[in-house]
DOKOLNU-667024 format. One record per residue: x, y, z of N, C-alpha, C, CB in turn; residue in one letter. Coordinates in steps of 0.1 Angstrom, whole numbers, plus 5000, padded with zeros to 4 digits. Glycine has a CB too. Example, Ala and Ser with C-alpha at 12.3 -4.5 7.8 and 13.67 -1.06 7.14 Angstrom:
residues 2
513249435078512349555078513249675078511349555090a512849785071513749895071512950005079514149945057s
end
This chain:
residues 79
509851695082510751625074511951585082511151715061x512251455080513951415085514551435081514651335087x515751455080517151485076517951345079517751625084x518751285071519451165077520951205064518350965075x521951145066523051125065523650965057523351165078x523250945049523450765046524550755033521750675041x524750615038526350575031525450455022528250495045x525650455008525050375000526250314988523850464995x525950224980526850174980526950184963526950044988x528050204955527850264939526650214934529150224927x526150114935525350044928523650124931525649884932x523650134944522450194946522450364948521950134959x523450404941524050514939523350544921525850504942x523850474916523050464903521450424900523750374895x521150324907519750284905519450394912519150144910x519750524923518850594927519050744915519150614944x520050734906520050844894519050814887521250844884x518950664884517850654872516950694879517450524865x516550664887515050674895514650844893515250624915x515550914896515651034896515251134885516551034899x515851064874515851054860514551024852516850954856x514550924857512950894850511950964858512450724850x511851034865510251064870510851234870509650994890x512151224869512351454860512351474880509951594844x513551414890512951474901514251594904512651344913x513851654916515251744918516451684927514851884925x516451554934517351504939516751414946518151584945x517751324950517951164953517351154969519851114951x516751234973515851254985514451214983515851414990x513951234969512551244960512551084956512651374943x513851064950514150944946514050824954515250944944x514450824971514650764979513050714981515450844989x512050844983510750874986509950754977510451024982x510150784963509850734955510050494956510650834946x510850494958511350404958511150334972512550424952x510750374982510650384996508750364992511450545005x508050434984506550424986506350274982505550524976x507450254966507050114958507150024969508150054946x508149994973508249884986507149874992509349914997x506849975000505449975002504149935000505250034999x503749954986502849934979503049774976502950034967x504149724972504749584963504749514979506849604952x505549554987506049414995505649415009507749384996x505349515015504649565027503649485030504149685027x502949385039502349325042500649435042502949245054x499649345038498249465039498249535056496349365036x498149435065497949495075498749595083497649425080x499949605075500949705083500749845071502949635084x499749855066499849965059498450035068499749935040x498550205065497650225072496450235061498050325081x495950245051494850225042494250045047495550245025x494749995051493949875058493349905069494749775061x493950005079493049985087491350135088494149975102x491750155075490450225072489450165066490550305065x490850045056489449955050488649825057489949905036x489149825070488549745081487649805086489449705091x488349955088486850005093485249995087486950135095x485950065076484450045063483749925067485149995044x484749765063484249655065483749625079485149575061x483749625089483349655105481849735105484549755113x481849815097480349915097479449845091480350075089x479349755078478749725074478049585079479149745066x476549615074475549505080475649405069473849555083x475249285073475149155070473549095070476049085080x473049005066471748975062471848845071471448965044x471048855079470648695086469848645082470348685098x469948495082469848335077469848255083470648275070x468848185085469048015092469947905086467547925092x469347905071470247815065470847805049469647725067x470947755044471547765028469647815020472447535022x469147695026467847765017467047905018466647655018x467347955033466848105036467548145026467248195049x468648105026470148245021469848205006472548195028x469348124995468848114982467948184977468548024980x466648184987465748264983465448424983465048204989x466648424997466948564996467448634987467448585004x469048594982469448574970468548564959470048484971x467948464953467748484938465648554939468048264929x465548604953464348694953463048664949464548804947x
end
């Protein structure tokens, strides 16, 4: 765990009470956490998260069905 020291400004002084408030936490460290995953989750591009590059891997393992052309790939398809 880090330890940091930060100067925040009234306003995000309050949005981090509610935050706190609503999920029943024990202090504005939990809060921070909290609000630090959303971003995350909401605005973090896919590939800078690390659950993408597991789900690349998945995608990377798996086989694919070879085809010459649209009509292989129909018949294969509708069997």
């Amino acid at each position: 765990m880090v330890q940091a020291v930060i100067n925040i400004d009234e306003h995000s002084n309050r949005v981090l009470n509610i935050v706190k408030a609503k999920y029943g936490l024990k202090d504005k460290s939990q809060a921070i956490n909290i609000v630090v995953e959303e971003y995350e989750k909401n605005f973090l591009e896919p590939e800078l998260r690390p659950e993408y590059l597991e789900t690349l891997k998945k995608i990377q393992k798996e086989k694919g069905i070879p085809f010459k052309n649209i009509s292989e790939l129909r018949k294969i398809i509708e069997g």
